[in-house]
C-alpha positions, 0 to 999 in steps of 0.5 A: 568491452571496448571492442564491442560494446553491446555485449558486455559478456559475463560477470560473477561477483562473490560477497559484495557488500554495500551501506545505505543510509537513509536521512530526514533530507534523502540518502547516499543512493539520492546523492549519487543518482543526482551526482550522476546526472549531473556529470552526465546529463541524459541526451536526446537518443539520437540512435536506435542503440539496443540495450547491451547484452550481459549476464550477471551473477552475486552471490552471498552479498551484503547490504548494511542499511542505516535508516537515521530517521527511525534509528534502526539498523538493518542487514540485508543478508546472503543477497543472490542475484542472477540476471541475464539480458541476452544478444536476442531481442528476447526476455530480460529475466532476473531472480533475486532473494535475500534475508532481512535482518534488524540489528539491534542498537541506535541509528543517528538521533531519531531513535524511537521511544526510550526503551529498547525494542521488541525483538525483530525476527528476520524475515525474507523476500524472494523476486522475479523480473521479466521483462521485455523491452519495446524493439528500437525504433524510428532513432529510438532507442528500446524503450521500457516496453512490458514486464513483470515483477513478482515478489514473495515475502515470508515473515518480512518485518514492516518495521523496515519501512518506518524511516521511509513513512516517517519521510514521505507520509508522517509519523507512523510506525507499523511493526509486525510480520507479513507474508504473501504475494505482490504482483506488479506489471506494465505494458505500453512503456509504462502507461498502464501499470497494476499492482496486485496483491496475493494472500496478504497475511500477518499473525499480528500488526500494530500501528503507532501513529502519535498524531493520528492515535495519540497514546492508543497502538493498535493491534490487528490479525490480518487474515488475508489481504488481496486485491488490484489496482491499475492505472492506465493513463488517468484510468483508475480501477481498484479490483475486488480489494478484500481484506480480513482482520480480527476487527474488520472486513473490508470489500471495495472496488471502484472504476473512474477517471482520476486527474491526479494520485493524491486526495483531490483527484480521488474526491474528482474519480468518485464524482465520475460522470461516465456511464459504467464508473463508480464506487462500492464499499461493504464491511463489517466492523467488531465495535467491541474489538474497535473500543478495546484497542482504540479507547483513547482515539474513541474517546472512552471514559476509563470506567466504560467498556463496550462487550459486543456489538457489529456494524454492518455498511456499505456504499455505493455509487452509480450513474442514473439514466439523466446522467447523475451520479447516486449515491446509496449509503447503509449502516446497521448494528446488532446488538450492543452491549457495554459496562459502565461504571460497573454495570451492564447497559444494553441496546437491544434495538438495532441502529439502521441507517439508509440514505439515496442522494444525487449529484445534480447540477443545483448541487447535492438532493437528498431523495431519501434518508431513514434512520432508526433506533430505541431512543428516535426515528428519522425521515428526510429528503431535499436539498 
């Protein structure tokens, strides 16, 4: 290695074993990525160094992983990596596979619940790299250039990812299995970037997000989940999301600028004053489904309980000729049925919803609003 640095050569590794622990404040990987910055600080690249040649092979590792913040334990198992970074200024390819397992017991003090839990079967997760750095240039040295990850999962337990959603999104605690496809590329050294999302499926997911649901845990049957989303820049593009579940389905697709990631710079992406920009939203909704697993978000009386009933909607946005943004919005229902205090209540009369609004200059113009049911009539428009 010291004689010639740019070719590393070949390594073999045979059942290595490593621990992370995943706390409310980071992790021992956080820690040593900050202690290595700090022992050594990133330099300004003053040579066009290419990066070294290696090839790598593990073979039945083992990661054991600690997440404090959920209080799981997990077992990352039969770990098989193959990577190969050649002399050449080719691809940089790897593969890697491995088994996730929950093992049973406490971790650190953030348990959740009382009662031991469910039963998590293993699940595993198979990935593809390759990539192609950008070729050294002008005192540069490679750059990230364009690459490709794709990620097949098979009965991956999403109990895995709770300490990481109870850290960085809230308290929620989705559990279940899911298999499919994820597809994520670059190019340009990362200045465009896509996700997609390939034959998503689950035969049951439940959500527990106390703040957000109370006591209510629903559960869904995804039947299929695909869809993309690319950022180029402050480009957003949201491509074809379609999602199928026993309660729901969902079409969306949006094209717009959007400043920054987070809900501010979307609520500035959809007010998108480009020619081609804009927003679409339909779905179907089983309300009869909704009731059932969501009663106490709904607010439900005890003795209620709706039997049918669908609701249909969609939204949509675009750019008229003068350059303001419309707004088409529907909702519609079938015929909804429930039993209260024992008897059957029906309304026969579907609900319909229609309303056209702009964006103007002066603010929000309303330019038609409809709605119609059993029990009233409603016709609107202005500011």
């Amino acid at each position: 290695l010291a004689q010639n640095q740019s070719d590393l050569g070949k390594f073999t590794v045979d059942e290595p074993q490593g621990r992370i622990v995943l706390r409310n404040d980071g992790s021992n990987v956080e820690d040593l990525i900050a202690q290595f910055i700090k022992e050594f600080p990133p330099q300004d690249a003053k040579s066009s160094a290419a990066i070294p040649s290696f090839s790598l092979t593990l073979t039945r590792g083992t990661i054991q992983l600690e997440d404090q913040v959920a209080g799981q334990r997990w077992e990352i198992a039969g770990v098989q990596l193959d990577a190969d970074f050649p002399k050449a200024q080719g691809s940089r390819t790897a593969k890697l596979s491995a088994v996730i397992k929950h093992v049973p017991g406490v971790a650190g003090k953030a348990a959740i619940g009382k009662n031991p839990p469910a039963e998590i079967l293993p699940g595993e997760i198979a990935a593809d790299l390759n990539w192609q750095p950008a070729r050294p240039a002008d005192g540069k040295p490679e750059a990230l250039g364009a690459g490709k990850v794709t990620c097949e999962l098979k009965s991956l337990p999403v109990e895995i990812s709770q300490g990481a959603l109870r850290r960085f999104a809230g308290d929620i605690r989705p559990a279940g299995a899911v298999t499919g496809s994820l597809i994520y590329e670059w190019k340009d050294d990362a200045a465009a970037q896509r996700l997609e999302i390939a034959k998503l499926t689950s035969p049951q997911l439940t959500v527990a997000a106390p703040a957000f649901l109370g006591t209510d845990k629903p559960a869904i049957r995804l039947t299929s989940a695909s869809g993309g989303i690319e950022i180029a820049g402050q480009r957003l593009l949201l491509d074809q999301l379609q999602i199928h579940t026993d309660v729901a389905e969902l079409s969306a697709s949006l094209a717009a600028d959007a400043p920054t990631l987070d809900l501010a710079g979307m609520l500035a992406a959809v007010q998108s004053a480009k020619q081609g920009d804009g927003l679409e939203v339909s779905g179907e909704i089983d309300l009869a489904a909704l009731a059932q697993r969501l009663p106490q978000t709904l607010r439900l009386r005890e003795d209620t309980r709706l039997t049918e009933g669908l609701l249909d909607f969609s939204l949509k946005s675009g750019l008229s000729p003068q350059g303001e943004r419309v707004w088409e919005a529907t909702a519609n229902t079938t015929r909804i049925i429930a039993e209260t205090a024992g008897r059957k209540v029906a309304w026969d009369q579907p609900v319909e919803f229609a309303a056209i609004a702009r964006h103007t200059k002066a603010g929000i113009v309303i330019d038609r609003l409809t709605g119609k049911a059993s029990f009233a009539t409603l016709e609107g428009e202005g500011t």
